[in-house]
N, C-alpha and C positions, 0 to 999 in steps of 0.2 A: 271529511268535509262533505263528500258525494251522499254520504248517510244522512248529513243534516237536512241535506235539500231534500232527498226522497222522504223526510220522516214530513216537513213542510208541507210537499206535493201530494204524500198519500193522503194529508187529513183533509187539507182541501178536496180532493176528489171525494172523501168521504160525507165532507158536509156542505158541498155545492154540486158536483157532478153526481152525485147520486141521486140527487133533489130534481135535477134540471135533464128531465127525460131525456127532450126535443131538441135536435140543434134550430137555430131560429139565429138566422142571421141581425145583428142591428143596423137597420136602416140610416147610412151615412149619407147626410146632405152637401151640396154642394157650397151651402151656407156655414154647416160644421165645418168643414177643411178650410172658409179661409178664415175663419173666430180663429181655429188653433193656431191657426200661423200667425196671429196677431199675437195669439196666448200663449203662445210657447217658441221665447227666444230662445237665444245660441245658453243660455244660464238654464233651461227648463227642456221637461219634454213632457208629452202627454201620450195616452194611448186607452183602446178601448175593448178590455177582456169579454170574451165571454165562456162564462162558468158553468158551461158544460163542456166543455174542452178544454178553457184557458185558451185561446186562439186569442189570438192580438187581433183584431177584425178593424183596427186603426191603428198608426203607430206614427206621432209626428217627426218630420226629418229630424230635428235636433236631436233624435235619440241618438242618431251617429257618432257624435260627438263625445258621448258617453260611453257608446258599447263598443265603439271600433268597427261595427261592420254596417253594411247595407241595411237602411229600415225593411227591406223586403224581404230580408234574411233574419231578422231579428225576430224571439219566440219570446216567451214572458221566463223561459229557464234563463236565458241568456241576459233576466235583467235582475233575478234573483243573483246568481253567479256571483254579479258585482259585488255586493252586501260583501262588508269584511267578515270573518271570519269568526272574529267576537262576538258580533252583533246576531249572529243566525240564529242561535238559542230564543233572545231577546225578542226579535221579528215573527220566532214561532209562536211567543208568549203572546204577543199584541196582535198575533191575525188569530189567533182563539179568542182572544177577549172580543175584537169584533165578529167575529160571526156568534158569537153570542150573545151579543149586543142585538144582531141584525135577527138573529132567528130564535131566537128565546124569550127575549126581552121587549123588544116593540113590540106592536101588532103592524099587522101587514097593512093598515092605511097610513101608520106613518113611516114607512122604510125610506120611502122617497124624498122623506122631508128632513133627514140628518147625511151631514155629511161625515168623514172621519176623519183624521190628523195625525202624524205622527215623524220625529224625526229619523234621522238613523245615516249611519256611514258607511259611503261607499268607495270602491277604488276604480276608477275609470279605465277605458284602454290605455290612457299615457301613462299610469301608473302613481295616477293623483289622488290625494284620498281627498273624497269631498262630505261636507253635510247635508244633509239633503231633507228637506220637510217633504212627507207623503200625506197627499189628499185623495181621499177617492170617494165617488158621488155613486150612488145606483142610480142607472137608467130606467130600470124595468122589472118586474117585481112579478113570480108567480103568483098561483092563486095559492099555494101552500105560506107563501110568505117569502119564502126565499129569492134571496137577487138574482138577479138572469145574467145583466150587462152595466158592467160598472166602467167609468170615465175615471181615470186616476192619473194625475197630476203631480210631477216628480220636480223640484225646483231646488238648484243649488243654493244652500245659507251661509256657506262658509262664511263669507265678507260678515254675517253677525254675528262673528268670536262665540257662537254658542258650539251646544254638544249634544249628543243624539239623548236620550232621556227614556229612562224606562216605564214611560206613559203613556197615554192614547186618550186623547179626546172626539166625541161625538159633538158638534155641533148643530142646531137647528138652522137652518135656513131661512125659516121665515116666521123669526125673533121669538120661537118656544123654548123651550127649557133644553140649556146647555149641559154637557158632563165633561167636565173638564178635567184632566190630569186624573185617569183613573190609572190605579196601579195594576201591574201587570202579572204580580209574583204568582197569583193563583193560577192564573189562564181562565178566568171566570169572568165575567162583565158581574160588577158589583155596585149599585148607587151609589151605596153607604163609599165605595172609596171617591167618590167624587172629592174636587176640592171645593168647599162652599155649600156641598149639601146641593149644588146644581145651579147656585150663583154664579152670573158673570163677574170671574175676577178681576177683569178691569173695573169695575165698578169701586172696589175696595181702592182704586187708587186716583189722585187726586189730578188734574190739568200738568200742575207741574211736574205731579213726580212719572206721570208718562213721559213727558218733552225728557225728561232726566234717562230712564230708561231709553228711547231713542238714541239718545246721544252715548251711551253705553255700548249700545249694542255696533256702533259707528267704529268702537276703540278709543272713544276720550276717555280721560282719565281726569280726576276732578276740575286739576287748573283749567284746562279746555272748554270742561263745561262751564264752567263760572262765567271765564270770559264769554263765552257764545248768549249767558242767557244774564249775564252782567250781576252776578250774585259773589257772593265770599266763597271761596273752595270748604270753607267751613262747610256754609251752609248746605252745600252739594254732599258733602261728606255726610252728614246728618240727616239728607233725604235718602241717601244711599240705603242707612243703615236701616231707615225707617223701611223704606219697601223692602229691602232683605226681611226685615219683622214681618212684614205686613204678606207676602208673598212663601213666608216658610223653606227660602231659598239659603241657602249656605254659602252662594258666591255669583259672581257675577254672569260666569257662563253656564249656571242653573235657572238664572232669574231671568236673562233674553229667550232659554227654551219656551219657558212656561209661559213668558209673556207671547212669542211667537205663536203655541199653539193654543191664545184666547184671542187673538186676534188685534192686540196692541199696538207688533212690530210688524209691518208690511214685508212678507218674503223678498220683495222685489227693493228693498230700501235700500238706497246708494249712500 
């Protein structure tokens, strides 16, 4: 397992810390620290790399929760670690496809305008396994093109009966062209695997069969839904089937992934 993470660790050194000469601290405001405390309950944590060392140069207290020790004590190995054991391979696959995304594939004016997505399972200090959506934004952008200081956003999903997904989406920030659910199997960033050709996939689905999807991702099961939105279990059953069609999903905890990372189902949904 120790090999997995070094094979992880070294490529990153390879295609960020060798890029990123200069240590250059990021300027954390007093304004950042209390956002994050709003943005990252006892469910979340966040923190703020920077990829010339991987130095955590921020790391909000709810990490503790997660890692078992002191935020002051907590390094970015110790947040890899958690990742089960299954999932390392997978995680390797989806941090190539993004730095290939980031450093091949953009140009360097728009780095700062895509965020990333992805889910994946972890096993906490109590010895909980959780699901976890990861986002992470670049702060700061060489002149080569390469990110400097990324803000990444760790938030529990379990409570949406979904499952980690061998995908990774890039989203725009402000409403440009999305890639969504790109497959990971090459370790390549590739359009062509986009789903939609770079269409927002909500788009393809209709007022009610999102409310339907919500209520799915809750754990109702047809009768629940009918009653909640006063329809026939039929009819529920038959929108099911349809966004299953319409979404290229096989089952129900494929179909809250994919809607989770287009932006459907809110992380944070009770």
């Amino acid at each position: 397992m120790q090999k997995k993470f070094k094979m992880i660790s070294d490529y990153w050194n390879e295609i960020y810390s060798q890029q990123v000469k200069e240590y250059r601290p990021f300027e954390i405001s007093e304004d950042f620290k209390r956002y994050a405390a709003i943005f990252a309950p006892g469910n979340s944590y966040l923190y703020i790399v920077n990829l010339h060392n991987f130095k955590l140069e921020y790391i909000s207290d709810s990490a503790k929760g997660f890692v078992g020790k002191d935020v002051k004590d907590i390094e970015l190995k110790d947040l890899l670690q958690t990742v089960l054991p299954v999932e390392i391979e997978i995680i390797n696959l989806k941090s190539r496809v993004i730095s290939d995304f980031y450093t091949s594939f953009l140009d360097k004016e728009d780095v700062l305008n895509y965020k990333n997505m992805f889910s994946y399972r972890m096993r906490d200090a109590g010895g909980k396994t959780r699901t976890m959506l990861y986002q992470a934004f670049p702060l700061s952008v060489l002149e080569n093109g390469t990110p400097e200081h990324v803000l990444c956003i760790q938030t529990d999903v379990s409570h949406l009966k979904m499952t980690s997904t061998n995908v990774v989406s890039f989203i725009h920030l402000n409403g440009g062209k999305c890639y969504y659910n790109i497959d990971i199997s090459n370790g390549r960033f590739d359009p062509g695997d986009c789903d939609g050709g770079g269409n927002d996939f909500s788009e393809l689905l209709t007022e009610r069969e999102k409310q339907i999807v919500i209520s799915l991702s809750k754990g109702f099961n047809a009768e629940q839904i009918a009653e909640e939105l006063n329809l026939s279990h039929h009819t529920i059953k038959t929108h099911r089937r349809n966004i299953l069609q319409k979404s290229g999903c096989t089952n129900t905890a494929e179909l809250v992934a994919k809607c989770l990372t287009n932006g459907i189902i809110s992380p944070v949904l009770n």
